[in-house]
N, C-alpha and C positions, 0 to 999 in steps of 0.2 A: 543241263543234259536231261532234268528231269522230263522234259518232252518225249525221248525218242525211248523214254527209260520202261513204256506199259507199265503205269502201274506201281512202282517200288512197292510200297503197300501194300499192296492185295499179293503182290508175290510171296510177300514177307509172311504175312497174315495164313494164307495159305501152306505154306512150310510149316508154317508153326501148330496149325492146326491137323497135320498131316495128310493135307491133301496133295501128295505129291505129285501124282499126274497133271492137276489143275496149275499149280507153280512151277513143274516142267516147262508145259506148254506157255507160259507168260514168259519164264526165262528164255527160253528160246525164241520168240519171238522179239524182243528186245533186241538177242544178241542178234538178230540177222537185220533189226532195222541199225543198231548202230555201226555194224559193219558196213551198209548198202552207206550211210549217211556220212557218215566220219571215219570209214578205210580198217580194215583189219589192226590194223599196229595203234591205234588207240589205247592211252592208259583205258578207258572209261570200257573199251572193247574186251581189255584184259580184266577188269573188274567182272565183269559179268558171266567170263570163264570160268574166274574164279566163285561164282557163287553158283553155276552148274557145276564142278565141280563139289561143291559142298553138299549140294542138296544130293546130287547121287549116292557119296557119303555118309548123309544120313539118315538114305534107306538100304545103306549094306552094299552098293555095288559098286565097290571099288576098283575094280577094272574101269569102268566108265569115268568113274571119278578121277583115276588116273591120266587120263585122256586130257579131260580140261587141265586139272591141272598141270602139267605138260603144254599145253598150250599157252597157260597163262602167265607161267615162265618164260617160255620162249616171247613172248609178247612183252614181258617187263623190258628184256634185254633190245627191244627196238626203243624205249620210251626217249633216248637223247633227245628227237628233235620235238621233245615236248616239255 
């Protein structure tokens, strides 16, 4: 999955260094190529919820954080046929 994934790295890397607009914008991108590639209800889909959920998180906006993860709940619970 690391193909469809922009990047892992440089997301991570960026988080870390608190560029959070820059690894936004990479998570986001990811999350809409593995949705268009591999369908919303993907573990790999719910991963990636989960980590826009985090980085929102860990710049204090929790409301939005809350969203993903919400999301990425409701996405574990489809994982059966995987």
């Amino acid at each position: 999955m690391y193909f469809l994934s922009k990047s892992p790295q440089k997301k991570k890397s960026y988080k870390q260094q608190g560029k959070y607009q820059d690894a936004e914008k990479l998570y986001l991108e990811s999350l809409e190529i593995k949705e268009k590639a591999i369908g919303s209800n993907h573990p790999d889909v719910a991963r990636s919820l989960n980590n826009l959920g985090l980085l929102y998180k860990d710049q204090g906006n929790l409301e939005k954080a809350e969203q993903y993860y919400s999301n990425f709940h409701f996405n574990q619970s489809l994982w059966i046929d995987f």
